[in-house]
Backbone as numpy.savetxt, mean C-alpha at the origin, in Angstrom:
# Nx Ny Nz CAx CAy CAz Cx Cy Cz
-35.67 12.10 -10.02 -34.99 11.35 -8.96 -33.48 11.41 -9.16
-33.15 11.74 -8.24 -31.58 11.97 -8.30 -30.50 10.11 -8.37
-29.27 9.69 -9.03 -29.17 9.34 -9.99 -28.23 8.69 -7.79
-28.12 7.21 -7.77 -27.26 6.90 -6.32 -26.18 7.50 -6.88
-25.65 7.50 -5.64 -24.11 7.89 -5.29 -23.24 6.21 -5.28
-22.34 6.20 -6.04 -21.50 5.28 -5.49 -20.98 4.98 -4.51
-20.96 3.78 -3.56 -21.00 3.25 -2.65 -19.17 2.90 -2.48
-18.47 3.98 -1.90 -17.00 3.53 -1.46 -16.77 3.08 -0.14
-15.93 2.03 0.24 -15.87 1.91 1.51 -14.11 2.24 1.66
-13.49 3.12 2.43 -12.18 3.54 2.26 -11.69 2.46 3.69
-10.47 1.87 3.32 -10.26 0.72 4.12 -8.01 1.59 4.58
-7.95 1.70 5.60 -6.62 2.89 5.46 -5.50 1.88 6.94
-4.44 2.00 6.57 -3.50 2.00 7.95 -3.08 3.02 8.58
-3.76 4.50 7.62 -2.75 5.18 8.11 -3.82 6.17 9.36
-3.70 7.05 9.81 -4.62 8.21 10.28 -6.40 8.45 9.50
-7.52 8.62 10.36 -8.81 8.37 9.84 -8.68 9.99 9.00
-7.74 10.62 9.52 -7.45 12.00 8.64 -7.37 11.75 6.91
-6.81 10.51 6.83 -6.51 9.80 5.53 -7.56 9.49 4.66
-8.60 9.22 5.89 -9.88 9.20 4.81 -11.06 10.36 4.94
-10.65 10.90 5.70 -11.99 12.30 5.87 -11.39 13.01 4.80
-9.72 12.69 3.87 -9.27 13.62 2.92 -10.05 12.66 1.55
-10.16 11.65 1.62 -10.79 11.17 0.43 -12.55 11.42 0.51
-13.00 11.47 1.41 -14.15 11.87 1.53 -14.61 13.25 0.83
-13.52 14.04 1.06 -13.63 15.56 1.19 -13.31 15.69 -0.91
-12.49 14.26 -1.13 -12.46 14.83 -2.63 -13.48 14.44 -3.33
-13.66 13.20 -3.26 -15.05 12.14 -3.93 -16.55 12.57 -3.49
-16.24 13.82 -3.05 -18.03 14.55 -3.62 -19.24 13.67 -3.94
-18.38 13.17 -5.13 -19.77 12.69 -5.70 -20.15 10.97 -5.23
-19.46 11.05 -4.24 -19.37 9.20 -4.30 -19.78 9.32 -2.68
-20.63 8.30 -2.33 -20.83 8.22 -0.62 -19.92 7.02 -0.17
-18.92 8.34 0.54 -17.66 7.65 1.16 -17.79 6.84 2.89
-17.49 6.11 2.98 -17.55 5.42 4.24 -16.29 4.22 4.69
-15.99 4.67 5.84 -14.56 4.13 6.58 -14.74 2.97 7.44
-14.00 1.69 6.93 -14.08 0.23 7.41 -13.72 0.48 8.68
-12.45 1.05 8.54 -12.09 1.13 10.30 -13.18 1.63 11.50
-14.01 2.29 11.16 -14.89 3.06 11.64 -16.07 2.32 12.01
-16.44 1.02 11.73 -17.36 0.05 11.33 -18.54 0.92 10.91
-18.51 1.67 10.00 -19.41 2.17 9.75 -20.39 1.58 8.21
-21.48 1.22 8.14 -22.40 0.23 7.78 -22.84 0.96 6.70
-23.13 0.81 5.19 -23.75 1.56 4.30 -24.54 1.01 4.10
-25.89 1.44 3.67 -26.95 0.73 3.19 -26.77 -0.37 1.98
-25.99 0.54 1.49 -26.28 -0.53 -0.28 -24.42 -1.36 -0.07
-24.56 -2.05 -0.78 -23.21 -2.68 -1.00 -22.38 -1.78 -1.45
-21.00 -2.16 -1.88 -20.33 -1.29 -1.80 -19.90 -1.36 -3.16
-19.22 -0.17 -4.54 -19.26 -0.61 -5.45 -17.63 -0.25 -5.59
-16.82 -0.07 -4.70 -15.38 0.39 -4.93 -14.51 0.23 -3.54
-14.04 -0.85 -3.44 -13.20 -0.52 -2.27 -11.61 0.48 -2.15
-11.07 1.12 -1.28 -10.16 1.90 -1.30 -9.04 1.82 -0.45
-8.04 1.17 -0.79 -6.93 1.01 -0.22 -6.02 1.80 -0.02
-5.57 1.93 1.35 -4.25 2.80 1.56 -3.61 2.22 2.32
-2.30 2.03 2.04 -1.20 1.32 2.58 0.30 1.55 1.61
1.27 0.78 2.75 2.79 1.01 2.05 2.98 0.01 1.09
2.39 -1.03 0.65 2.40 -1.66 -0.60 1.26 -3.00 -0.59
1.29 -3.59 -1.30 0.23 -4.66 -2.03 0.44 -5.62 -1.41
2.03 -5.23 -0.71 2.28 -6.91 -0.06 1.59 -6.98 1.34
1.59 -5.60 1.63 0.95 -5.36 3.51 -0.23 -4.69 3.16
-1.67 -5.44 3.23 -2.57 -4.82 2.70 -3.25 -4.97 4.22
-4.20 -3.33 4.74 -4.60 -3.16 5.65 -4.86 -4.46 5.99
-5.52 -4.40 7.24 -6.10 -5.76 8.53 -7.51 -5.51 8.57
-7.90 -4.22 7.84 -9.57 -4.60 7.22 -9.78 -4.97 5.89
-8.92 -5.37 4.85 -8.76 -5.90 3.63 -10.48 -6.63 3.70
-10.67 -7.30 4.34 -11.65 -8.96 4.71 -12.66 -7.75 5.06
-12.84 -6.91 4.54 -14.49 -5.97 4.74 -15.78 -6.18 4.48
-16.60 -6.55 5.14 -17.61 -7.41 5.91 -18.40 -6.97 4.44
-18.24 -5.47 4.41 -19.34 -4.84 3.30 -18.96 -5.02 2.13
-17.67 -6.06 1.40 -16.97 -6.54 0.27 -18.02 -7.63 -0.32
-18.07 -7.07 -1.48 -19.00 -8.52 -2.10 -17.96 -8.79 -3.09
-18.51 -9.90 -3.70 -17.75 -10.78 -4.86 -17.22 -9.78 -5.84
-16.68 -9.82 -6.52 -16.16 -9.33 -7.49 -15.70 -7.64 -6.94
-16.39 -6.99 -6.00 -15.89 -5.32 -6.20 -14.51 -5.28 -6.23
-14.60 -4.23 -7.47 -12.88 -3.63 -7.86 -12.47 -2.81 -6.65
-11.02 -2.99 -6.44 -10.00 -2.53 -5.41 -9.17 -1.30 -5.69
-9.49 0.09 -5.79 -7.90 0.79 -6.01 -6.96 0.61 -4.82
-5.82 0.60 -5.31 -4.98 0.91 -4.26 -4.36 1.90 -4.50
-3.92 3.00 -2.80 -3.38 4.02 -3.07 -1.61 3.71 -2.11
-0.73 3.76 -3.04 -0.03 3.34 -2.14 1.28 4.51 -1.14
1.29 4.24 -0.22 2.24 4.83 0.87 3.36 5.13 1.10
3.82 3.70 0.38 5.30 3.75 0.67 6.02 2.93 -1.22
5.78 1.94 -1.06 6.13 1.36 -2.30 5.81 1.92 -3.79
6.46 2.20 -4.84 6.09 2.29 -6.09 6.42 1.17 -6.99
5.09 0.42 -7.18 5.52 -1.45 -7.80 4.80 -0.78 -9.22
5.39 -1.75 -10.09 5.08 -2.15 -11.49 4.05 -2.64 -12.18
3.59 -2.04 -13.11 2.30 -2.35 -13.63 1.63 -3.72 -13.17
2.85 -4.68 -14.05 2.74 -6.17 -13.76 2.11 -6.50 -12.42
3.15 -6.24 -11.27 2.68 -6.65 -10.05 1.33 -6.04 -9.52
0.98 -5.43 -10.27 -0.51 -4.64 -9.69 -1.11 -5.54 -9.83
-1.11 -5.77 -11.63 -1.95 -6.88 -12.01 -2.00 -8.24 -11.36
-1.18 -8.67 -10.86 -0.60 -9.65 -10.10 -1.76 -9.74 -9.61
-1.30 -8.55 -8.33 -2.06 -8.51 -7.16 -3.59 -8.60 -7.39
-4.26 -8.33 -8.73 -5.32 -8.88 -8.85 -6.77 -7.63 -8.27
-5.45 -5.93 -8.76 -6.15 -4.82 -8.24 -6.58 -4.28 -9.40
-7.60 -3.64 -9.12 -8.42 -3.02 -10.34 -7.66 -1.75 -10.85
-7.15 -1.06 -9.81 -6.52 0.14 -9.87 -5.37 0.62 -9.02
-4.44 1.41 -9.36 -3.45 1.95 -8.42 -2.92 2.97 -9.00
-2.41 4.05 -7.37 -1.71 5.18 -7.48 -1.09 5.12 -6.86
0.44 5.58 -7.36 1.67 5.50 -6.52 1.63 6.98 -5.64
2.76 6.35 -4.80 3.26 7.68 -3.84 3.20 8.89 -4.34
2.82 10.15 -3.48 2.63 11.45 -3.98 1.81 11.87 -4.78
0.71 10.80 -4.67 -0.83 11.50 -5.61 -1.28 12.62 -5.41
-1.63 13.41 -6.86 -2.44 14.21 -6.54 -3.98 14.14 -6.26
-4.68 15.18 -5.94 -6.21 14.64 -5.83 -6.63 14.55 -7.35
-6.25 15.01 -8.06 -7.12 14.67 -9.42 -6.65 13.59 -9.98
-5.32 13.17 -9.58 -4.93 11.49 -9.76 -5.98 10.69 -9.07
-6.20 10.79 -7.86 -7.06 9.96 -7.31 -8.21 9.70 -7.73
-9.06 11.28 -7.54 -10.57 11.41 -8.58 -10.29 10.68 -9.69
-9.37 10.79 -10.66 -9.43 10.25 -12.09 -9.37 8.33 -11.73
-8.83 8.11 -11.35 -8.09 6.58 -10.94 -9.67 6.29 -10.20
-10.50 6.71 -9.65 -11.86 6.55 -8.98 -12.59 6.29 -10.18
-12.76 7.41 -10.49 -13.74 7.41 -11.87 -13.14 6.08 -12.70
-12.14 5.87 -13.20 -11.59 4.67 -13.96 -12.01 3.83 -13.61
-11.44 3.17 -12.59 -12.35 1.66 -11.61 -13.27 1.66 -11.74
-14.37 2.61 -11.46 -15.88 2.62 -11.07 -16.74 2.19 -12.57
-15.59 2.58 -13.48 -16.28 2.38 -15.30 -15.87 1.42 -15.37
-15.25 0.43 -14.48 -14.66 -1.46 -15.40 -13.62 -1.08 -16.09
-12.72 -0.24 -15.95 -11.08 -0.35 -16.59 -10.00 -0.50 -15.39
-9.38 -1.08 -16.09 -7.80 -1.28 -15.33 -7.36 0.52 -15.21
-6.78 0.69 -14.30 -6.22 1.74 -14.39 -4.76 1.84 -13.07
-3.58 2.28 -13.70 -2.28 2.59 -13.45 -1.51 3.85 -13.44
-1.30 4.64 -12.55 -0.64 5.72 -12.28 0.53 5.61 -11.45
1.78 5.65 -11.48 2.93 5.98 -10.80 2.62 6.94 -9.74
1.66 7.98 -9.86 1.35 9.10 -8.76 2.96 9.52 -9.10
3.62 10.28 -8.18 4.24 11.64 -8.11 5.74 11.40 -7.63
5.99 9.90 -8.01 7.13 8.49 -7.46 8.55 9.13 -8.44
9.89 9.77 -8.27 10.79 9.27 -8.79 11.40 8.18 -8.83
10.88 7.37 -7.87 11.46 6.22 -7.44 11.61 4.92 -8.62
12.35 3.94 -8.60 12.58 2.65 -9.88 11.21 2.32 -9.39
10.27 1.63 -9.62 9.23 0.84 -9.61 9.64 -0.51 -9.31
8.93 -1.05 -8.21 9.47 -2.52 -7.74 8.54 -3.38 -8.34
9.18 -4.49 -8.99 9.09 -5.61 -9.97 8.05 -6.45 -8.97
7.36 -7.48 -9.78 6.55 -8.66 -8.85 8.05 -9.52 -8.50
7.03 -9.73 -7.00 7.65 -10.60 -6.03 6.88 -11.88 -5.84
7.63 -13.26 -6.00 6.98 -14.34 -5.70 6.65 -14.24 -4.54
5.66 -15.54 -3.98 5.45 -15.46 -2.20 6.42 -15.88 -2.02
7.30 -16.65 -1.91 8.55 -17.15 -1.36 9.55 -15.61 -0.99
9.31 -15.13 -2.28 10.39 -13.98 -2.27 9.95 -12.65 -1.37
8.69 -12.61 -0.70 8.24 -11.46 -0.19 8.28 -12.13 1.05
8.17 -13.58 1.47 8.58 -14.33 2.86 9.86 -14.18 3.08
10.88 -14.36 2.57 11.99 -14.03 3.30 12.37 -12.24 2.96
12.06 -11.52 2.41 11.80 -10.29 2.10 11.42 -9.90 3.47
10.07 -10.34 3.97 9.81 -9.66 5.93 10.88 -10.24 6.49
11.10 -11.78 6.25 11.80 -12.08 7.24 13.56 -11.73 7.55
13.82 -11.09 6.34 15.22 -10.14 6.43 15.13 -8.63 7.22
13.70 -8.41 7.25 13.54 -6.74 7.40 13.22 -7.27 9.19
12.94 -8.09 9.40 12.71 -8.57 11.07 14.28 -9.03 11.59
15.02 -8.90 10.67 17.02 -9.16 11.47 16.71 -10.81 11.22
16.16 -11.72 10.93 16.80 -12.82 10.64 17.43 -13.47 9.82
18.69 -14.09 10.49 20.25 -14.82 9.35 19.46 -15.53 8.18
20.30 -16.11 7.13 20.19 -16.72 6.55 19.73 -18.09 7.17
20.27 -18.74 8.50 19.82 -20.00 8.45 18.40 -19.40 9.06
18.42 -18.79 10.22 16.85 -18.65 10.85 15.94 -18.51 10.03
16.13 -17.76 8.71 15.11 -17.91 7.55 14.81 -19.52 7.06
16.34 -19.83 6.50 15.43 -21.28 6.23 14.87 -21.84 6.98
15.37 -22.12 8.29 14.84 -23.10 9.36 13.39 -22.56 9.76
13.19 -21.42 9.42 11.45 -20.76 9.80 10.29 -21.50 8.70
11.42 -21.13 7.62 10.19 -21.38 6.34 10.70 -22.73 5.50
11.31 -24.04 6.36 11.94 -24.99 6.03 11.94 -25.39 4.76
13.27 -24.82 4.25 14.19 -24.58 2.67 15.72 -24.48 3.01
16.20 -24.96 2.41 17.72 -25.11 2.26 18.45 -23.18 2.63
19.32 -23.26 3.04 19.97 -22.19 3.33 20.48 -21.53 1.77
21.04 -22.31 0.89 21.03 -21.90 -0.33 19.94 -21.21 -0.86
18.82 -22.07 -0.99 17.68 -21.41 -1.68 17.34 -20.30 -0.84
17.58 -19.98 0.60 17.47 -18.91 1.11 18.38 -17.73 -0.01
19.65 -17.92 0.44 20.41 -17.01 -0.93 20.08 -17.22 -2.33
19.59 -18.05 -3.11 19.14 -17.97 -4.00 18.06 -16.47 -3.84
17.02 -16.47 -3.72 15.59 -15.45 -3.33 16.59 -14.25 -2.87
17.67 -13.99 -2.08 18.27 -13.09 -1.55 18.80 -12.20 -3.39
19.55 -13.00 -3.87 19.83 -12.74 -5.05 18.89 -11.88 -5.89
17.85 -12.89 -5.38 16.57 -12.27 -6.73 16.38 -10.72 -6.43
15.66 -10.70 -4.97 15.55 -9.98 -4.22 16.45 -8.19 -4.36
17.99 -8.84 -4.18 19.17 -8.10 -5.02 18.88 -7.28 -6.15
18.24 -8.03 -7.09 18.33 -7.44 -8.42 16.67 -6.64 -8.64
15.87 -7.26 -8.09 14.23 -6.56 -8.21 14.31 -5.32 -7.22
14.63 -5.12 -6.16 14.50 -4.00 -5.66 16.13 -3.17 -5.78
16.94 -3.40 -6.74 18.00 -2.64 -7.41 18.53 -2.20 -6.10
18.77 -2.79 -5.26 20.03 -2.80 -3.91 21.35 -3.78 -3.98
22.07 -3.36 -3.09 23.17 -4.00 -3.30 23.56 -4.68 -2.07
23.06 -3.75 -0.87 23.67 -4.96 0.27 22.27 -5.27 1.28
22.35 -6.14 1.94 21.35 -6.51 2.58 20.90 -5.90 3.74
21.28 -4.77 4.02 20.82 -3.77 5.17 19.44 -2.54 4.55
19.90 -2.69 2.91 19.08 -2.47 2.21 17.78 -2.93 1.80
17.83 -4.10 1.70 16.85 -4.99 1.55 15.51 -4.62 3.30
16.73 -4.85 4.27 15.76 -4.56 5.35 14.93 -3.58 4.94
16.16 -2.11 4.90 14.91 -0.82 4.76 13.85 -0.85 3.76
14.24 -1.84 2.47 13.06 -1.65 1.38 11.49 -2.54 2.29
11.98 -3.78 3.35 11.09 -4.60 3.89 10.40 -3.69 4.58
11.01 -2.34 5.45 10.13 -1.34 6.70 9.47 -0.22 5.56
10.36 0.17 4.53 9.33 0.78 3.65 8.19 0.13 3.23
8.50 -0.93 2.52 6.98 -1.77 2.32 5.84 -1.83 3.00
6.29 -1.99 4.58 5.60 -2.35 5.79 5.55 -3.92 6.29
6.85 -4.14 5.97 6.68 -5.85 6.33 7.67 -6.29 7.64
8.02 -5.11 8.08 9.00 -5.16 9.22 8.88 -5.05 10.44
8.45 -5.60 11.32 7.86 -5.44 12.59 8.45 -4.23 13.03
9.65 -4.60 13.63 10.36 -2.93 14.29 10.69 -2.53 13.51
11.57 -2.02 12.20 11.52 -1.15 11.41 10.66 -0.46 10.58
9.28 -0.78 10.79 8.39 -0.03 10.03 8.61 1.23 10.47
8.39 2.09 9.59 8.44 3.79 9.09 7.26 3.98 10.31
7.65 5.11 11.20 6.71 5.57 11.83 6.22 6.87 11.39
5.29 7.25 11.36 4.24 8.05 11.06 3.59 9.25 11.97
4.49 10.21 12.02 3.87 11.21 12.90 3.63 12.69 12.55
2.71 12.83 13.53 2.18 14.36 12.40 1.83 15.39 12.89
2.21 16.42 12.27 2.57 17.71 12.55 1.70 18.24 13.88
2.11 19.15 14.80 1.14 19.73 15.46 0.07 20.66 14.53
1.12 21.39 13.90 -0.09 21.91 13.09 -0.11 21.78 11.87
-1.47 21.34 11.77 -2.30 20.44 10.59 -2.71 21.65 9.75
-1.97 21.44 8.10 -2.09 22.16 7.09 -2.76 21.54 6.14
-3.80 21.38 5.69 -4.91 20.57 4.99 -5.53 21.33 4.19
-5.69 21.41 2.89 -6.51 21.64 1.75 -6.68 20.32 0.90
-7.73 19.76 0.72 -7.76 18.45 0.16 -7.61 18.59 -1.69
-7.97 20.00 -1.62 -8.34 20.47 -3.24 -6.59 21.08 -3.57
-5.62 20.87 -2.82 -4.55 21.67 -3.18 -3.15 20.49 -2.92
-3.03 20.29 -1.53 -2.17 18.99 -1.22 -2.35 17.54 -1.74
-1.59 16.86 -1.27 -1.64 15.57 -1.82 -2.57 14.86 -1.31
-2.68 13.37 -1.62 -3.76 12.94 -0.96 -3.94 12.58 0.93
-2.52 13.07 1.33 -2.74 12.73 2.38 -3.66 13.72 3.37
-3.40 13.84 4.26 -4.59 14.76 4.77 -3.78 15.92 5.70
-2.46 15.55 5.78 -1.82 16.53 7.02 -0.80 16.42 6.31
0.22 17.29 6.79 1.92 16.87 6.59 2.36 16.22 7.71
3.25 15.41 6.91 3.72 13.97 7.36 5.17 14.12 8.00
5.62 13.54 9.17 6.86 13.20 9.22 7.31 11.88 9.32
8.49 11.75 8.24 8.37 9.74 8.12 9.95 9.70 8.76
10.08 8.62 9.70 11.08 8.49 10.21 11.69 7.15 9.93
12.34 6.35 9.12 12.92 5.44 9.35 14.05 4.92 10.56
13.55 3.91 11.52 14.38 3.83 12.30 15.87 2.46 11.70
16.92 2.57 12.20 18.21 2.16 12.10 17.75 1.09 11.55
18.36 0.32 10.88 18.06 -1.43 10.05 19.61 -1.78 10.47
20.04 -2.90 11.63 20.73 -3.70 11.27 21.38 -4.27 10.30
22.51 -4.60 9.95 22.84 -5.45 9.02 23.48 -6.22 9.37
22.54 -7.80 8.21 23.07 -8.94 8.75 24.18 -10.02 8.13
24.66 -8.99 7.42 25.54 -9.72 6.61 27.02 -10.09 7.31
């Protein structure tokens, strides 16, 4: 009798291309897409995240086929965060930007055995530090163009302690002026209109066994960020 297949449910913001490429690597695992409402028999023993960071986790996160305890990788999009904040976040696993597929396979296999597992993926980027909730609330709410007071008066706190968190903010994502801060909020994905749009090639160059994990080549456009200083 042949031995089950592990039960993944791939949960994505980005293109379903995103997950017919994880499908196409995890062979050995029976892959199936939340967005898709597509129903597996057995529970699920690995959920699979793709998104621009931990703080904007898809809008199928709450997956019907999620039981108690299953471990989470996350694969992330846009953000490259810090061991710590993984752990934070309370994820079993993560790969930063520019994974390869055998990063992924390996980071699969890890989770699926009960270990923590951490990869930067293919990131030159500083690694962004944990963010309190306070500090990732006014974090969107800078990347959406609102002043210092409209922040406090939204999330009723002193205008100071608004700049206080601005400060923090300052020094964890290693920027200097606050037009910055926006773009790190639309990289994340916490920015209503500045989120990074996502568009893709007419013609689709795909080897899942050769490219990264995404499934096409990508064009990422950041649009203009205000500054509200």
């Amino acid at each position: 009798m042949n031995a089950r297949k592990p039960v993944v449910i791939a949960c994505s913001t980005s293109e379903p291309l995103v997950t017919r490429a994880l499908a196409a690597l995890l062979t050995d695992c029976d892959v199936h897409c939340a967005a898709d409402g597509q129903c597996p028999t057995q529970p699920a023993d690995l959920i699979v995240m793709c998104a621009r960071s931990t703080l904007c986790p898809p809008p199928h996160q709450q997956c019907p086929h999620r039981r108690a305890g299953t471990p989470i990788l996350f694969i992330s999009q846009g953000w490259l965060e810090t061991d710590d904040a993984v752990r934070h976040s309370r994820i079993a696993g993560y790969v930063g930007p520019n994974c390869s597929p055998a990063q992924v396979r390996t980071a699969v296999r890890s989770v699926l055995a009960g270990r923590f597992h951490y990869d930067p993926g293919n990131c030159s980027r500083r690694p962004v530090g944990r963010l309190s909730k306070r500090q990732a609330e006014v974090l969107a709410l800078i990347g959406k163009g609102l002043t210092d007071q409209e922040i406090a008066d939204r999330l009723r706190i002193g205008e100071s302690t608004v700049r206080h968190h601005l400060e923090m903010l300052f020094i964890k994502l290693s920027v200097e002026r606050r037009a910055e801060i926006a773009a790190a909020a639309a990289i994340a994905g916490l920015s209503s209109y500045g989120t990074p749009v996502l568009r893709l090639h007419q013609t689709i160059r795909w080897d899942p066994h050769r490219s990264i994990l995404y499934a096409a080549t990508w064009t990422e456009t950041l649009p203009m960020v205000p500054s509200c200083s």
